[in-house]
C-alpha positions in Angstrom: 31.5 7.8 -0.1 27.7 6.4 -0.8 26.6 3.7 1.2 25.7 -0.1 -0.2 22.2 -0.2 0.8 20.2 -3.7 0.5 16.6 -4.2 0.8 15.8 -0.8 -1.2 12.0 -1.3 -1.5 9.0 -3.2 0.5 8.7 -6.9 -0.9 5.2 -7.8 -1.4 4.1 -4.2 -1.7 0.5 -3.7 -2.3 -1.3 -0.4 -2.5 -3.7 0.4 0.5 -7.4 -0.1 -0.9 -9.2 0.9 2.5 -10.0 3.6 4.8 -8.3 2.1 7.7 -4.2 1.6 7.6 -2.0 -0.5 10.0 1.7 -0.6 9.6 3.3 -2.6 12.4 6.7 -3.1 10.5 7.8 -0.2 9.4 11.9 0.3 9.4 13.7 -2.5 8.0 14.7 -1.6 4.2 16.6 1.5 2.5 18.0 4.1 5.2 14.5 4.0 7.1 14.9 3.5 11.0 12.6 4.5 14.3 15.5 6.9 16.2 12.9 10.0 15.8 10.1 9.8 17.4 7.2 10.4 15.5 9.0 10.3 12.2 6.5 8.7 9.7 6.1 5.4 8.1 8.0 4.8 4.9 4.9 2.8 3.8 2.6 5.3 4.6 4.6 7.6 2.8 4.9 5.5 -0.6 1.2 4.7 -0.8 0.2 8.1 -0.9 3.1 8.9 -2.9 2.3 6.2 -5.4 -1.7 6.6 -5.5 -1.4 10.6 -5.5 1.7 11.9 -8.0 3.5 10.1 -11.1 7.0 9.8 -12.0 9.1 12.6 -12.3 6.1 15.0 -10.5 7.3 18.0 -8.5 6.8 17.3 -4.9 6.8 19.2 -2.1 7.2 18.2 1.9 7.3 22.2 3.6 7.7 20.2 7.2 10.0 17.6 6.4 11.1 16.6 9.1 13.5 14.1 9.4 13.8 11.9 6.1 10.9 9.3 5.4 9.3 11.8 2.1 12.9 12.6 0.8 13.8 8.8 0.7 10.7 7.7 -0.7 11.2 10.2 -3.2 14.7 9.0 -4.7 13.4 5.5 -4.6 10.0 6.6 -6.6 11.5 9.2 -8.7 9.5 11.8 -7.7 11.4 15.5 -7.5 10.9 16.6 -4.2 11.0 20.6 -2.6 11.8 19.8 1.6 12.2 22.3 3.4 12.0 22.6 7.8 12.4 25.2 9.9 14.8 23.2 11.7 18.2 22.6 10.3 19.0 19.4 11.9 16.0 18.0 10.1 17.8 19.0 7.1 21.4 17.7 8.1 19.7 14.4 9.1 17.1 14.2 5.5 20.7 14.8 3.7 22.7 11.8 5.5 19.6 9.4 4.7 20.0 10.3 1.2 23.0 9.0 0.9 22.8 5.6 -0.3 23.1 4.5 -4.1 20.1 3.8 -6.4 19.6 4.6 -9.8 17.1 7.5 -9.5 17.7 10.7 -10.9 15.4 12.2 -8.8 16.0 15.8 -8.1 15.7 16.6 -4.3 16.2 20.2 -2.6 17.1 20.6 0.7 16.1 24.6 2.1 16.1 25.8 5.9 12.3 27.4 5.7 9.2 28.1 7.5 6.5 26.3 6.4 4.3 29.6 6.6 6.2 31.1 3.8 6.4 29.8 0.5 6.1 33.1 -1.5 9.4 32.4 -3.7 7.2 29.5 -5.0 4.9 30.2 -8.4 1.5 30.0 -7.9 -0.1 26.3 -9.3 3.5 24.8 -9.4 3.4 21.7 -7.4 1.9 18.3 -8.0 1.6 16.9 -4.8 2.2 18.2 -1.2 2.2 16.1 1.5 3.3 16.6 5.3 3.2 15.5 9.0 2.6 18.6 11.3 3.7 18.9 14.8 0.7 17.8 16.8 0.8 21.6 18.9 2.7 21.1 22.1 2.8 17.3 22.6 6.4 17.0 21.1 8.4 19.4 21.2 10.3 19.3 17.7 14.4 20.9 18.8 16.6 21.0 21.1 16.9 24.4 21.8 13.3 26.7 21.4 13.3 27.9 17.6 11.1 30.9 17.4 8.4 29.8 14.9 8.6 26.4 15.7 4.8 25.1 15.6 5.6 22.8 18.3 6.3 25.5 20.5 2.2 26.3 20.6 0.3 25.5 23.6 -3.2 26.7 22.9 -4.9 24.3 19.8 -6.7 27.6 18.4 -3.7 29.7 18.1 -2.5 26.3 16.1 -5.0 25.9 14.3 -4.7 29.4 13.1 -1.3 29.1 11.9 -2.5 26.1 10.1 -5.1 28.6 8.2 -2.3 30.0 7.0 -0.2 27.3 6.0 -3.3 26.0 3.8 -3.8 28.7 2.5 -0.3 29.0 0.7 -0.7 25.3 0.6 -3.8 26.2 -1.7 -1.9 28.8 -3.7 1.2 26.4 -5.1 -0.9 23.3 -5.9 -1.5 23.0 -9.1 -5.9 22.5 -10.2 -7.4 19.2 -9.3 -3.8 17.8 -7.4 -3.8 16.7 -4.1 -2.4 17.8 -0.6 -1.6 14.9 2.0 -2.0 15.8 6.0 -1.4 13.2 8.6 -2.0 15.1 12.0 -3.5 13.3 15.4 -5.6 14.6 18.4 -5.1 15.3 22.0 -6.2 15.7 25.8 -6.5 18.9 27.7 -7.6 18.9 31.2 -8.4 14.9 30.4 -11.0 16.1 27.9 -10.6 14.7 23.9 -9.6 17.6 21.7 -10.4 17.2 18.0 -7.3 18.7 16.8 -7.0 16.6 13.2 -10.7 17.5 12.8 -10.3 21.2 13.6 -7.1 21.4 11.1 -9.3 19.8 8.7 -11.4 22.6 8.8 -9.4 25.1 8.6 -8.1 23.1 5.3 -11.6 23.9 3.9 -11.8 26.9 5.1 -8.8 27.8 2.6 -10.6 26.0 -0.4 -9.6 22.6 -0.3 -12.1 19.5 -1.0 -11.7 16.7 1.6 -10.8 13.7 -0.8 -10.3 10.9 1.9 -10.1 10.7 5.8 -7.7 7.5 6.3 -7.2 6.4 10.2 -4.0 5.3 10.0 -3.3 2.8 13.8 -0.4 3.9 15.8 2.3 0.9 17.2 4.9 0.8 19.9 3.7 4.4 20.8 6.7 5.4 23.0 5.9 4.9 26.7 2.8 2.8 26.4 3.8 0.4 29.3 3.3 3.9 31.6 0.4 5.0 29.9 -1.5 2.1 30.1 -1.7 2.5 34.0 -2.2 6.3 33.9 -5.1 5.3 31.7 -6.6 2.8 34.2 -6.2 4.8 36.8 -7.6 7.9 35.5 -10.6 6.3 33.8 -9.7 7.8 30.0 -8.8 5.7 26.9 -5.0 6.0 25.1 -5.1 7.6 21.5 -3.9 4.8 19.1 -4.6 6.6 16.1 -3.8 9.5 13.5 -5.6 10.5 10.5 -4.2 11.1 6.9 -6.6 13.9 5.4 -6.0 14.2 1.9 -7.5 17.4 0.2 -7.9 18.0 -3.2 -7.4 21.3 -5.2 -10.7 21.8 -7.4 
């Protein structure tokens, strides 16, 4: 049984003009909601959704994670390849699609690492788009799934998988399409790590052409209250932002 959902789409939706992006509201239509930390913004999703890919595009989200891309999808009609290396993500993507809406969007669900996408044909997609694990800082399952990118400490070793992962990225984008990256930075040993910048690089490195950088503002980051006073007494500043690399295939 589908469920009756209300509120389907954003009212007074505009498209994003600038290089900066703050979404303080983010849950309150379609099957959307805040339980996963760190899932993404349905409006950040459906601007780059809207200003990268047309109707009825081939879409592909290879770290799904929970559901924001696949909703956005159905809603846009936009076919959409999600795949996770963590089936929960799936079980949970599959739930939040159940709601009713005319859309004939085709969406497929597949238990995959994102390193892999060899059964895909080379230049077939239209638009990728994706929200990495951010290394260690959150750890993405319950219990420790082998090749979960979350699962990696050290940023270079992360960065290095990420070479890889462009680099198929690269292969199944189709010429002059884009590819959509919203990744954040870190501390070790209280020192600023560059992690979104060093990703980005690795994103070149593979071929890619750096299209936009857009700082998207983080809100009601989980445990502020605490970090707040860590960061006063510590003498270092809280990280209240991502960015949103988008690459294009030339």
């Amino acid at each position: 049984m589908t469920k009756k959902e209300k509120n389907l789409n954003p009212e007074n939706f505009e498209l994003e003009t600038s290089t900066v992006r703050s979404f303080s509201r983010r849950w309150n239509r379609a099957t959307h909601n805040s339980k996963y930390r760190w899932n993404r913004s349905p409006d950040v999703v459906r601007n780059i959704i809207l200003r990268y890919s047309k109707e009825w595009d081939l879409l592909l989200d290879p770290m799904i994670w929970w559901w924001t891309t696949a909703v956005e999808c159905k809603l846009l009609n936009r076919h959409l390849l999600a795949y996770d290396i963590n089936p929960d993500a799936l079980e949970i993507t599959k739930k939040a699609l159940d709601f009713e809406h005319k859309s004939k969007s085709k969406i497929e669900l597949k238990l995959n690492d994102t390193r892999v996408l060899d059964f895909l044909k080379d230049e077939s997609i239209d638009f990728i788009l994706t929200h990495p694990p951010y290394a260690d800082i959150i750890k993405y399952s319950e219990w420790k799934i082998e090749k979960d990118l979350s699962n990696l400490r050290d940023i270079d070793k992360f960065c290095d998988e990420m070479e890889i992962i462009a680099k198929e990225y690269f292969r199944v984008l189709k010429p002059w399409k884009f590819c959509a990256i919203l990744i954040g930075d870190t501390r070790r040993n209280k020192l600023y790590q560059p992690m979104a910048f060093k990703v980005m690089e690795r994103f070149l490195k593979a071929g890619f052409q750096l299209k936009e950088d857009i700082v998207k503002v983080q809100h009601n980051c989980k445990a502020t209250g605490f970090r707040v006073k860590k960061s006063q007494e510590a003498n270092f500043l809280l990280i209240m932002h991502e960015h949103l690399f988008v690459f294009q295939k030339i």
